[in-house]
C-alpha positions, 0 to 999 in steps of 0.5 A: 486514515493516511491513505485516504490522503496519499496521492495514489497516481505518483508511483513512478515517474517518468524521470524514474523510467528514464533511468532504466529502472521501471521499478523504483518507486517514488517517495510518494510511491513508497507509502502507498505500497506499505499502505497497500501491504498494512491493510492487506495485512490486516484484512488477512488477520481479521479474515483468519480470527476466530467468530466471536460467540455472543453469550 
């Protein structure tokens, strides 16, 4: 999984503060959130499918 192998720590940087805009995020910073969004996503709609009744 692409996660797994993101860098979680460089969300921003302090180059990035120091321009006066705490949330702009980094390159690497960017696909850890859209990360963090596809599996939330995903755990919502496996949460919210229907059980499956063995037959």
């Amino acid at each position: 999984m692409q996660l797994t192998t993101t860098n979680p720590t460089p969300i921003a940087t302090i180059s990035v503060l120091s321009d006066g805009n705490p949330l702009l995020l980094t390159t690497e910073g960017e696909f850890v959130i859209k990360n963090l969004v596809l599996i939330a996503g995903a755990l919502f709609v496996a949460a919210t499918l229907p059980a499956r009744r063995r037959a």
